[in-house]
N, CA, C and O atoms as a Tripos MOL2 file, in Angstrom:
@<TRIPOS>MOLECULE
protein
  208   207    52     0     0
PROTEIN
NO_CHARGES

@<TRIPOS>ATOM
      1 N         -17.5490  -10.6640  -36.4960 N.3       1 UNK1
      2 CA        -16.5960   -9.6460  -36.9020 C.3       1 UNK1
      3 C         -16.8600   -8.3230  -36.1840 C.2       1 UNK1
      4 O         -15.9870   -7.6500  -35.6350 O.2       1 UNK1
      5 N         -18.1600   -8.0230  -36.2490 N.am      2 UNK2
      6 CA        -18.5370   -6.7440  -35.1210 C.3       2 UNK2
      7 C         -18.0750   -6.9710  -33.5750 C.2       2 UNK2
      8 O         -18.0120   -5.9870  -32.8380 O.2       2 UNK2
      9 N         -17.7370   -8.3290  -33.0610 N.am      3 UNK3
     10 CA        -17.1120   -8.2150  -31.8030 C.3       3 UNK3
     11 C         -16.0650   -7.4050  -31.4290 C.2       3 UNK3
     12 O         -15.8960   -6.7160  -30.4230 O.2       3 UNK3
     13 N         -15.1730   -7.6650  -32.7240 N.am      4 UNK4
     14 CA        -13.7430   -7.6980  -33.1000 C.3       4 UNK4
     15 C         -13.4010   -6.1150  -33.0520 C.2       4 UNK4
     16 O         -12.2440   -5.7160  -32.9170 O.2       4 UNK4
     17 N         -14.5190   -5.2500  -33.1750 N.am      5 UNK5
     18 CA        -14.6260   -3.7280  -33.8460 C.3       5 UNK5
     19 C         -14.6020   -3.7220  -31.8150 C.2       5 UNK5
     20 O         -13.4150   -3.5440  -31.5440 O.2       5 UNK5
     21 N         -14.9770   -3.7760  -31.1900 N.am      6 UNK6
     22 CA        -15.6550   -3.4560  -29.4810 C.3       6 UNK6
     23 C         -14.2550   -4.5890  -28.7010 C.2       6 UNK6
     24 O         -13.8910   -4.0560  -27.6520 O.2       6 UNK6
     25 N         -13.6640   -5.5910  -28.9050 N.am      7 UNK7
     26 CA        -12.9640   -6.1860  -28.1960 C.3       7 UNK7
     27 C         -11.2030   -5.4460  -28.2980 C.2       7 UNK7
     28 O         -10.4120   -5.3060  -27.3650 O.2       7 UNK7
     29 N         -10.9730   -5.0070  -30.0580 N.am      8 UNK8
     30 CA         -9.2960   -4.4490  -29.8700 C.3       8 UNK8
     31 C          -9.3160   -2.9440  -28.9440 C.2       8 UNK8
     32 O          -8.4000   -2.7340  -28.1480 O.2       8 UNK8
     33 N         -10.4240   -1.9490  -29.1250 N.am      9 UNK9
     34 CA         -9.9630   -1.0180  -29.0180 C.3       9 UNK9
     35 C         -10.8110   -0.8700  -27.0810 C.2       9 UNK9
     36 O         -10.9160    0.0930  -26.3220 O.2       9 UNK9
     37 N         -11.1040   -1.8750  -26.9950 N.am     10 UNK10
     38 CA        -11.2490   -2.1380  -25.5120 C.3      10 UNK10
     39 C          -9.6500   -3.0430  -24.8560 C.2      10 UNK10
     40 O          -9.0630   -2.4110  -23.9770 O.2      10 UNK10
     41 N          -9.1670   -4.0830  -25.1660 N.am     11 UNK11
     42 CA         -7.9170   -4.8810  -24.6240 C.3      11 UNK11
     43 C          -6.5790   -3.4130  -25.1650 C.2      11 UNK11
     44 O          -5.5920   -3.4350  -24.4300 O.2      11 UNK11
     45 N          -6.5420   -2.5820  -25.9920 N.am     12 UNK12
     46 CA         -5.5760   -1.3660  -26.1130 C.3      12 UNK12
     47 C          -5.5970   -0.8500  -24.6850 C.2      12 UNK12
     48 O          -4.6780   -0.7730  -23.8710 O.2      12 UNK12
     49 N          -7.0440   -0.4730  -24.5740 N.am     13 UNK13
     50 CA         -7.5240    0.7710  -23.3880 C.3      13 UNK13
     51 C          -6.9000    0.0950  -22.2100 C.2      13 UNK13
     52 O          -6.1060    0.8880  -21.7040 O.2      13 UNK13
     53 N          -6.9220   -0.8140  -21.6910 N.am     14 UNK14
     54 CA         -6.9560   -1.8070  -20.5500 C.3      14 UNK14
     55 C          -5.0970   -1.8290  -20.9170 C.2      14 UNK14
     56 O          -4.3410   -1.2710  -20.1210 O.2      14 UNK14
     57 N          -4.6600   -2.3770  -21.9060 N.am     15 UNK15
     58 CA         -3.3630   -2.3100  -21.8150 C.3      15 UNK15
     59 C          -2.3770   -1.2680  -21.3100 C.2      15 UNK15
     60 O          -1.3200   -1.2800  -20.6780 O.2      15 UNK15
     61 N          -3.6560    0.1780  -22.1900 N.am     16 UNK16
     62 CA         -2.7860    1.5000  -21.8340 C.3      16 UNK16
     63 C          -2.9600    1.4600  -20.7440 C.2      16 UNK16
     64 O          -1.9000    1.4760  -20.1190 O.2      16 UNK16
     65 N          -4.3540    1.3820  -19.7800 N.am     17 UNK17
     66 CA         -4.3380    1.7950  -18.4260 C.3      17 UNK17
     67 C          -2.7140    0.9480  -17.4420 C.2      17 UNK17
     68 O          -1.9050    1.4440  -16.6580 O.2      17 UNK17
     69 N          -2.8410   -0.2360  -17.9150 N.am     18 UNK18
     70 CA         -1.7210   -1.0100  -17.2290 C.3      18 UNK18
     71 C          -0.6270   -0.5350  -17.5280 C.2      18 UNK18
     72 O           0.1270   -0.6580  -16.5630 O.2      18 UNK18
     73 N          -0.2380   -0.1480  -18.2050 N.am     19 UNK19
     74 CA          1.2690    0.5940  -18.3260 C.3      19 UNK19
     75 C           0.8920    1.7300  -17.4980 C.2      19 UNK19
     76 O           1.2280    1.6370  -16.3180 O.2      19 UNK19
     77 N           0.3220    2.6920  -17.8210 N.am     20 UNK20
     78 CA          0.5510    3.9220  -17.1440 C.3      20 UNK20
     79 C           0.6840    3.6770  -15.6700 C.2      20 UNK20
     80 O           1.4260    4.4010  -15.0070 O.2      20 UNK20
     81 N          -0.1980    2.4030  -14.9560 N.am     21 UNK21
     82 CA         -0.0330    2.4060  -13.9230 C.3      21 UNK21
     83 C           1.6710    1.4760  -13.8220 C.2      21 UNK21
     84 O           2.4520    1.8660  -12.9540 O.2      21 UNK21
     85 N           1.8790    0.9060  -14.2700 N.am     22 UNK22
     86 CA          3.1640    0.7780  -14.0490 C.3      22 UNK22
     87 C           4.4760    1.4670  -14.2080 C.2      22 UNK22
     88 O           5.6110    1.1890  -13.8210 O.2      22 UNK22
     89 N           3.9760    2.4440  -14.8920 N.am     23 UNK23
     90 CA          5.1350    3.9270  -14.9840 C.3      23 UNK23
     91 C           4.7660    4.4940  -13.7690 C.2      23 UNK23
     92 O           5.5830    4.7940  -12.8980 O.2      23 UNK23
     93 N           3.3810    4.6760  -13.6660 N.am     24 UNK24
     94 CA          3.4420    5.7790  -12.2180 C.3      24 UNK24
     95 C           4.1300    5.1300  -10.9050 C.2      24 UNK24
     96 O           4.6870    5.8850  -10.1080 O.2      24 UNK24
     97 N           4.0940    3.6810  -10.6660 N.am     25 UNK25
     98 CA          4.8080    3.0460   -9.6510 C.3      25 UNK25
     99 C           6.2000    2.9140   -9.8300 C.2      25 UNK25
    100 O           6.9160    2.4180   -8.9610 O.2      25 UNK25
    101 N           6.6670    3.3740  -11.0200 N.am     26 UNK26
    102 CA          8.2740    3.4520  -11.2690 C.3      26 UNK26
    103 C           8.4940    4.7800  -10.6140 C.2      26 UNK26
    104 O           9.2660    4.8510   -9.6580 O.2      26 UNK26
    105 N           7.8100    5.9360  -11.1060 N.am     27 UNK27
    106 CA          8.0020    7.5330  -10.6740 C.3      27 UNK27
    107 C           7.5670    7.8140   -9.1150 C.2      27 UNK27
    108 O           7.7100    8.8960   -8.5460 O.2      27 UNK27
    109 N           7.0760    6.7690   -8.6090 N.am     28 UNK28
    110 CA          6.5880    6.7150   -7.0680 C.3      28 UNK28
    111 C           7.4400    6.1010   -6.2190 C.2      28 UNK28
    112 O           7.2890    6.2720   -5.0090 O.2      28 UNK28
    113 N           8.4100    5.3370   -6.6820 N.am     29 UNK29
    114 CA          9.5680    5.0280   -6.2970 C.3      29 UNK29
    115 C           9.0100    3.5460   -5.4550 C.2      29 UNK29
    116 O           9.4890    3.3670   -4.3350 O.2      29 UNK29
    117 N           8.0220    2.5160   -5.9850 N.am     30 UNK30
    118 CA          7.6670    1.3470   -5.2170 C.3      30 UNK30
    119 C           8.7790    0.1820   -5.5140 C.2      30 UNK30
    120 O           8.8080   -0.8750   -4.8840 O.2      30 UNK30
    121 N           9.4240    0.4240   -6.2550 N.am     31 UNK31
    122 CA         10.1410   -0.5690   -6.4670 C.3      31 UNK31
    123 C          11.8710    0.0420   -5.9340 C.2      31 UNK31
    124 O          12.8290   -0.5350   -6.4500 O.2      31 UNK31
    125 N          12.1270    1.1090   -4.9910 N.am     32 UNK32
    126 CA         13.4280    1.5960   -4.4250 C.3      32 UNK32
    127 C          14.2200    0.2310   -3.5470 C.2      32 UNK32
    128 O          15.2430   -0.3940   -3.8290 O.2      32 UNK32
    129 N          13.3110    0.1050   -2.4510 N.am     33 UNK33
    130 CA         14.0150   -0.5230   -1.1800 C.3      33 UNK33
    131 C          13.9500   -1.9140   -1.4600 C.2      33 UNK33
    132 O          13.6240   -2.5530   -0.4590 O.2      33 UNK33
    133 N          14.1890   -2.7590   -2.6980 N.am     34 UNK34
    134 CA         13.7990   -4.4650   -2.7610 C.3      34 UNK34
    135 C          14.8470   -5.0140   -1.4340 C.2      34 UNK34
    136 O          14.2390   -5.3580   -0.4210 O.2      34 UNK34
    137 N          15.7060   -5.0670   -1.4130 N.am     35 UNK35
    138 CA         16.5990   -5.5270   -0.1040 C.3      35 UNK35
    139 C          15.8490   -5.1120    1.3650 C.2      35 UNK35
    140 O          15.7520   -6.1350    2.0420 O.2      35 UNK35
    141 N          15.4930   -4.3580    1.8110 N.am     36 UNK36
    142 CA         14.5480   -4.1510    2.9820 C.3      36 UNK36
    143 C          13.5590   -5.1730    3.0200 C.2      36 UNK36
    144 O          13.8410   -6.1080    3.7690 O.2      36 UNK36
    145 N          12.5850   -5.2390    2.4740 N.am     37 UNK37
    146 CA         11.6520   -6.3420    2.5590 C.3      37 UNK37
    147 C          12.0210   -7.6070    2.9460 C.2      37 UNK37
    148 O          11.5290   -8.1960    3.9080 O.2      37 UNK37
    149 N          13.0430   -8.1250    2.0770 N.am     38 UNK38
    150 CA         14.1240   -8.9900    2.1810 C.3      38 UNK38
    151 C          14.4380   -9.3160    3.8380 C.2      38 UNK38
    152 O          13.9550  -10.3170    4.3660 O.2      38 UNK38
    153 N          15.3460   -8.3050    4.6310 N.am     39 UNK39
    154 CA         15.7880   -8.0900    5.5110 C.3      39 UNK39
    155 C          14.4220   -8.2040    6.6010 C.2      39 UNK39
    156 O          14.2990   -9.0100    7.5230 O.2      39 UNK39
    157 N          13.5750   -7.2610    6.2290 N.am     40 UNK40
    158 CA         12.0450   -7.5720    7.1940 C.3      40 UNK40
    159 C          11.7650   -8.2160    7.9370 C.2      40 UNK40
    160 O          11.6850   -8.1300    9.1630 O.2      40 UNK40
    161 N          11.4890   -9.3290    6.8730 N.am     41 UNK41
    162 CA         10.6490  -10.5900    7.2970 C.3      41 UNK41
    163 C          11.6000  -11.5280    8.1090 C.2      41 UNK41
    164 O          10.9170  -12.4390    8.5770 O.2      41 UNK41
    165 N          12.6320  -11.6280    8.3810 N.am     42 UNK42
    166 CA         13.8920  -12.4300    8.6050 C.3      42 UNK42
    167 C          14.4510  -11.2670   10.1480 C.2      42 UNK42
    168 O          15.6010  -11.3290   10.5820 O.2      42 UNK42
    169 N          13.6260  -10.5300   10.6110 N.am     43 UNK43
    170 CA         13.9440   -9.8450   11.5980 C.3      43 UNK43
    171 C          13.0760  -10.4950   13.0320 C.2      43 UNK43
    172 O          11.8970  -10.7610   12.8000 O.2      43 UNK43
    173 N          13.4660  -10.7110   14.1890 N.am     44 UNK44
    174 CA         12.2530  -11.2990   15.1480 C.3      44 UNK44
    175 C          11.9590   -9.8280   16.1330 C.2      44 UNK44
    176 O          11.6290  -10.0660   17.2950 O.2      44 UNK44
    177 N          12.0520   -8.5120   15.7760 N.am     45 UNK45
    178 CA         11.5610   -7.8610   16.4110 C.3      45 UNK45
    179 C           9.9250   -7.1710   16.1400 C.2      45 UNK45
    180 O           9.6780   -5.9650   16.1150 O.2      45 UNK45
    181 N           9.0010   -8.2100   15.9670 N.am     46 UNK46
    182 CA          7.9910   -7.8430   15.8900 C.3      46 UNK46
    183 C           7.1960   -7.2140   16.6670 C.2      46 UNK46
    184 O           7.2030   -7.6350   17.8240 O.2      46 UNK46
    185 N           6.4310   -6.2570   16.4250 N.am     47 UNK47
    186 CA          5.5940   -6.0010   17.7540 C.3      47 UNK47
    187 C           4.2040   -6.5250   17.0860 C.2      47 UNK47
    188 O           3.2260   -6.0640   17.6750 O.2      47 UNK47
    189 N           3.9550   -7.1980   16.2250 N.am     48 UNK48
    190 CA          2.9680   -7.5380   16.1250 C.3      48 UNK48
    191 C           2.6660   -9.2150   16.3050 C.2      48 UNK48
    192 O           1.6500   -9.7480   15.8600 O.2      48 UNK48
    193 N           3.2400   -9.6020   16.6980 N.am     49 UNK49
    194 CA          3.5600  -10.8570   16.7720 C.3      49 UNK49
    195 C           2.7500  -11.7090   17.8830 C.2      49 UNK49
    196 O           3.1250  -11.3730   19.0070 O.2      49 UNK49
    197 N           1.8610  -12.6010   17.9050 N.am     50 UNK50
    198 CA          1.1240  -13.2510   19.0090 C.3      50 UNK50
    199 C           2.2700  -13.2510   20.0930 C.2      50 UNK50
    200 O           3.4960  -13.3570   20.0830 O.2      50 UNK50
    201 N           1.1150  -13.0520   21.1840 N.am     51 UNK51
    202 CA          1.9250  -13.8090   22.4440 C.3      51 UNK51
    203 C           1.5130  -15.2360   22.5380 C.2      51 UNK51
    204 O           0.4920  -15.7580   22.0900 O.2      51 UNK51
    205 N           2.6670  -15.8650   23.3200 N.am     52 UNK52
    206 CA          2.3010  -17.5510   23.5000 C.3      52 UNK52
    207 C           2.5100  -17.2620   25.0750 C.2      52 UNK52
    208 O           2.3770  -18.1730   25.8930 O.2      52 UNK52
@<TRIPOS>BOND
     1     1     2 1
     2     2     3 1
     3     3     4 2
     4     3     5 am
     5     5     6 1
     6     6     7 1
     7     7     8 2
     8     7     9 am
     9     9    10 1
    10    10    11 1
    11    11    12 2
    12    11    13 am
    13    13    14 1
    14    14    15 1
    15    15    16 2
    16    15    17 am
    17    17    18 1
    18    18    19 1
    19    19    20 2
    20    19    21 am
    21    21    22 1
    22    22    23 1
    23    23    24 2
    24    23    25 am
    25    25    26 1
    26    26    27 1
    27    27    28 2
    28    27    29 am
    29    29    30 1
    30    30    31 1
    31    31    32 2
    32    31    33 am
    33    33    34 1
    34    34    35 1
    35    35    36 2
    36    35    37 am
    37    37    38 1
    38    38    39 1
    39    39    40 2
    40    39    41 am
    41    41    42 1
    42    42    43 1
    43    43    44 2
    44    43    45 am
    45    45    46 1
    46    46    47 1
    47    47    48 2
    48    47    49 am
    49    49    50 1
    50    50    51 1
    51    51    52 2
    52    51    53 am
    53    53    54 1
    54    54    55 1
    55    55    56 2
    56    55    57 am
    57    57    58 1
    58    58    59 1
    59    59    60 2
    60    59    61 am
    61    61    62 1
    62    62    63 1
    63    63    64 2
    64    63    65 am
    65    65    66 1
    66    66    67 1
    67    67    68 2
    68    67    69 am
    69    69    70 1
    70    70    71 1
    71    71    72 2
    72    71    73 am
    73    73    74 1
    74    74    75 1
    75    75    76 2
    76    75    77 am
    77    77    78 1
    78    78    79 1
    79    79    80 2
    80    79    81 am
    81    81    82 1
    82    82    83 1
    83    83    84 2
    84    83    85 am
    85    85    86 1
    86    86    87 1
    87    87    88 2
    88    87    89 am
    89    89    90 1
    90    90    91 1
    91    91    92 2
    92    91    93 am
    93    93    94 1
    94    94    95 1
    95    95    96 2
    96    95    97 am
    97    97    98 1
    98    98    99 1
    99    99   100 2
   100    99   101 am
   101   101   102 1
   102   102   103 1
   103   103   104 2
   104   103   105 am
   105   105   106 1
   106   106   107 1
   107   107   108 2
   108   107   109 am
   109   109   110 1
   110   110   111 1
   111   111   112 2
   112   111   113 am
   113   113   114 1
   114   114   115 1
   115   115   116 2
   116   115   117 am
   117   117   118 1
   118   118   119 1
   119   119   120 2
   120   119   121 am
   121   121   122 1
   122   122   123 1
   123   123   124 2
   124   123   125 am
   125   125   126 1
   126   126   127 1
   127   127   128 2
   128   127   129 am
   129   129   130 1
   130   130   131 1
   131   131   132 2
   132   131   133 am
   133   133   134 1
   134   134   135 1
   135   135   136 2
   136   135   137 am
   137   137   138 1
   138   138   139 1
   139   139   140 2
   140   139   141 am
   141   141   142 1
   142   142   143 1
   143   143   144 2
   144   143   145 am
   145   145   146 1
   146   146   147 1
   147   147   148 2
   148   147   149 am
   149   149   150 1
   150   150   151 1
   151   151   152 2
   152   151   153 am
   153   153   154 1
   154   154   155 1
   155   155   156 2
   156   155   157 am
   157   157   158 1
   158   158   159 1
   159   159   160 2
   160   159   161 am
   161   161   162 1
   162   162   163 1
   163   163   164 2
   164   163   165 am
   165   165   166 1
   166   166   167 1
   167   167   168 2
   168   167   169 am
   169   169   170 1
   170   170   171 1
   171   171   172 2
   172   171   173 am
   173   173   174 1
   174   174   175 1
   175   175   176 2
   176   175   177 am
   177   177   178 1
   178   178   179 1
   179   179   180 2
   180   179   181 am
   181   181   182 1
   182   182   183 1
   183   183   184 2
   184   183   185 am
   185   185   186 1
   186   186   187 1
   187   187   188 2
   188   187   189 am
   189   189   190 1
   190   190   191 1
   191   191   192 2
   192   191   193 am
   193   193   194 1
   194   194   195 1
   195   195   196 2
   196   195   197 am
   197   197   198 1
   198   198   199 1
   199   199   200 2
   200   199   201 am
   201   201   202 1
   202   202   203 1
   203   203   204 2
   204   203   205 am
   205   205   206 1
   206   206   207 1
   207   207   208 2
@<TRIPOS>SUBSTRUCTURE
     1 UNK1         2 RESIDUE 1 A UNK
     2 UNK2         6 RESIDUE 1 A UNK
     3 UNK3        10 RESIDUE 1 A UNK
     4 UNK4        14 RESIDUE 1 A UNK
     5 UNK5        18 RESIDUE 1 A UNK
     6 UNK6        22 RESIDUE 1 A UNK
     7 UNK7        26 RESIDUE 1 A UNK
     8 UNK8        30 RESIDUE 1 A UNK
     9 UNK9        34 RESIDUE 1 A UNK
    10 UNK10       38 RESIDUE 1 A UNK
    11 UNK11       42 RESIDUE 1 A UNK
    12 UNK12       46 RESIDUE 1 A UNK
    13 UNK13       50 RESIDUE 1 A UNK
    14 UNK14       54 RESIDUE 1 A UNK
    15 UNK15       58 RESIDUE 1 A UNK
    16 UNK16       62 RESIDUE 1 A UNK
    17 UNK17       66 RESIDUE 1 A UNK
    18 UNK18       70 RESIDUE 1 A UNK
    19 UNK19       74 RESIDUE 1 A UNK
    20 UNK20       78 RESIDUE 1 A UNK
    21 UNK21       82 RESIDUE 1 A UNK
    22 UNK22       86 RESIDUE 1 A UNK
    23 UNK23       90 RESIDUE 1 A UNK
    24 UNK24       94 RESIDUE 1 A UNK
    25 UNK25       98 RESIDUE 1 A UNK
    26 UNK26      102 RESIDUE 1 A UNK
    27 UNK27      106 RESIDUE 1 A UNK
    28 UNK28      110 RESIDUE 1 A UNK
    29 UNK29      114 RESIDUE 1 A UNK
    30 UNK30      118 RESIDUE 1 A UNK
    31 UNK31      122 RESIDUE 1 A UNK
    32 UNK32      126 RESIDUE 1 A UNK
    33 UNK33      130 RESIDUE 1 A UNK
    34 UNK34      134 RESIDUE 1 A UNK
    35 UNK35      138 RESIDUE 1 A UNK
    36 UNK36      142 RESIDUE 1 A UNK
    37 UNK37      146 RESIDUE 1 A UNK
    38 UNK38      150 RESIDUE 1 A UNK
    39 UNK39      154 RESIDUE 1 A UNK
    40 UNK40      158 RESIDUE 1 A UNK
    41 UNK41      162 RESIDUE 1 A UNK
    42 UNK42      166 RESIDUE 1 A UNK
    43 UNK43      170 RESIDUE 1 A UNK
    44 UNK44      174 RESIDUE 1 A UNK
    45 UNK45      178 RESIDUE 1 A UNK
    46 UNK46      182 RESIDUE 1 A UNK
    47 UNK47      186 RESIDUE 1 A UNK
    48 UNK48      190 RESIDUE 1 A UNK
    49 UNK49      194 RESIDUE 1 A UNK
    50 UNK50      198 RESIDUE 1 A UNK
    51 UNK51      202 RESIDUE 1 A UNK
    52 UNK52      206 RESIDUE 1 A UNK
């Protein structure tokens, strides 16, 4: 039962941290351009691309 006292108000903390970081990536705008990425990868102008 003494676990129980050290395990909720540790899995809260960890929860809060995860939200906040998922609000701050809303207010950072990581989730704006989803269609670009999209478009990206499906482009052949790489310059990083092996030579053969």
């Amino acid at each position: 039962m003494n676990i129980l006292a050290f395990l909720i108000p540790v899995s809260l903390i960890l929860g809060g941290l995860g939200l906040l970081a998922f609000v701050w990536s809303l207010r950072a705008a990581q989730y704006e351009d989803l269609e670009g990425a999209r478009h990206r990868i499906l482009s052949d102008d790489h310059d990083d691309a092996p030579m053969r």
